[in-house]
C-alpha positions as CSV (number, residue, x, y, z in Angstrom):
1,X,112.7,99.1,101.2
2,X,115.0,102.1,99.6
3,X,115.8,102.9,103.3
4,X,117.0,98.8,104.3
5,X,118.9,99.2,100.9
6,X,120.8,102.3,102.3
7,X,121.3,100.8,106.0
8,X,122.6,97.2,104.6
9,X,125.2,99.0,102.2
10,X,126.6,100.8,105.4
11,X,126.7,98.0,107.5
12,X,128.7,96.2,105.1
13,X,130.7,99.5,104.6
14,X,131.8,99.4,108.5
15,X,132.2,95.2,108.3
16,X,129.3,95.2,110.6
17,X,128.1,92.0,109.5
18,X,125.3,91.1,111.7
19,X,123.7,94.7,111.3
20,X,123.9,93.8,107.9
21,X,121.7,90.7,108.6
22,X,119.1,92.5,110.8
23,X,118.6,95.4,108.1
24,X,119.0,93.4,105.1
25,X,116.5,90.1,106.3
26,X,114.9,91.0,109.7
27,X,113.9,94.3,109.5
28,X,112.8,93.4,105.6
29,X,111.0,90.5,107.0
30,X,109.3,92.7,109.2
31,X,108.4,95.3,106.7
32,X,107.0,93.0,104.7
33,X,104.9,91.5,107.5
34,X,103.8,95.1,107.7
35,X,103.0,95.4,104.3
36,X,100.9,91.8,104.2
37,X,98.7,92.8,107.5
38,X,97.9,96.3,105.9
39,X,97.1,95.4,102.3
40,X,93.6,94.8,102.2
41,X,93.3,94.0,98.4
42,X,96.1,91.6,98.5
43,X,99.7,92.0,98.3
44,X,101.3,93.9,94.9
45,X,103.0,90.9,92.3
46,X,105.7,93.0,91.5
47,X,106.3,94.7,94.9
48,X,106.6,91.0,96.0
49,X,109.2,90.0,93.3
50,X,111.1,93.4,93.7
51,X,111.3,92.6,97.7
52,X,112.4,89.1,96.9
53,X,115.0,90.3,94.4
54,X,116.0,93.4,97.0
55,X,116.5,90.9,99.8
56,X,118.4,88.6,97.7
57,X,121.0,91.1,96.4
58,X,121.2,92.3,100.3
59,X,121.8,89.0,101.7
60,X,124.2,87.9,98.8
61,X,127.3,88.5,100.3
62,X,126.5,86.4,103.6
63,X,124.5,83.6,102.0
64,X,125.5,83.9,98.5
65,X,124.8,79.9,97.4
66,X,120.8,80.8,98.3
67,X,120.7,83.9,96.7
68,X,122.5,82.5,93.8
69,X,119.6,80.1,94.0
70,X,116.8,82.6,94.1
71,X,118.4,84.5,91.5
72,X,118.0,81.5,89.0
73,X,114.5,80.7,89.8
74,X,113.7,84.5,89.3
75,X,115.7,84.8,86.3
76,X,116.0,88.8,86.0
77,X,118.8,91.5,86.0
78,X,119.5,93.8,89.1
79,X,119.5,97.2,89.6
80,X,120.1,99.2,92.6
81,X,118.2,102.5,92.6
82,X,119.2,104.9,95.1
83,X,117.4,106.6,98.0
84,X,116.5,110.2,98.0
85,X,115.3,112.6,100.7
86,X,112.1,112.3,99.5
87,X,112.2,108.6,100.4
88,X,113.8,109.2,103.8
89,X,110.8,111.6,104.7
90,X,108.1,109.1,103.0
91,X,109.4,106.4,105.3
92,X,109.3,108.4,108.6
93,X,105.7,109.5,107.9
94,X,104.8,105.7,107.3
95,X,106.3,105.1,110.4
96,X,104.2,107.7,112.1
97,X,101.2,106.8,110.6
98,X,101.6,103.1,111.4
99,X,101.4,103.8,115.6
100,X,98.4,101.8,117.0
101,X,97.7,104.7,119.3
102,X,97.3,106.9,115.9
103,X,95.5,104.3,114.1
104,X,93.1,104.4,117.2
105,X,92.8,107.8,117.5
106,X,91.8,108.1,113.3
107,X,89.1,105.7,113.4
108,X,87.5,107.5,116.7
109,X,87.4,110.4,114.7
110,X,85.9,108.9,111.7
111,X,83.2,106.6,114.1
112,X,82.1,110.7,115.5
113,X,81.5,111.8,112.0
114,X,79.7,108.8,110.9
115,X,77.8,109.3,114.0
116,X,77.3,113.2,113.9
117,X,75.9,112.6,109.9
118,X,73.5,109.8,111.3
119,X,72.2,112.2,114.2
120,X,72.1,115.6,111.3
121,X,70.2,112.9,109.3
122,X,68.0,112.0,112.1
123,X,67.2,115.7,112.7
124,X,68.9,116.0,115.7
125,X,71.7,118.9,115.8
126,X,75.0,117.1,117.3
127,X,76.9,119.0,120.1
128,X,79.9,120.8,118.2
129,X,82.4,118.8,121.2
């Protein structure tokens, strides 16, 4: 979210107003459809609300009559916290991490070493391939 954040300031910075709009509410959107599909336990309360106030301070200066509005029905104070590095590299190995073709390749591996212990504990010795 602390990378959106960054993106949505400097496509308001350059006037680029529709940028603005795909960083600040599609590309949230879709983060947060990420987020939903991922969480097995059920999505965080207060990562929800912290989106929801996020998006609304992004989206304030195009829409600011509905962000007004969600403001008032959240009732809180905003704070923008700024994105480090650390952030920056924490997003891009999310983003590596989140490849299908990775996600494949991790749960071969794990199905061979739930398969090699059931063959050890079988007796069997399992090829070292």
């Amino acid at each position: 979210m602390n990378l959106k954040i960054v993106e949505t300031e400097r496509n308001y910075e350059r006037m680029m107003y529709k940028e603005a709009l795909r960083t600040g509410f599609f590309e949230m959107q879709a983060a947060r459809d990420k987020y939903r599909e991922l969480s097995l336990e059920g999505m965080n309360r207060s990562l929800v609300l912290k989106f929801i106030e996020l998006q609304a301070l992004l989206l304030a200066p195009i829409c600011p009559h509905v962000c007004e509005h969600v403001w008032s029905l959240l009732g809180q104070v905003f704070v923008f916290q700024l994105v480090t590095e650390h952030d920056l590299f924490v997003q891009h190995i999310i983003s590596f991490c989140i490849n299908p073709v990775l996600v494949l390749c991790i749960i071969n591996q794990i199905t061979l070493i739930v398969f090699r212990r059931r063959l050890t504990s079988w007796g069997v010795t399992p090829s070292l391939r």
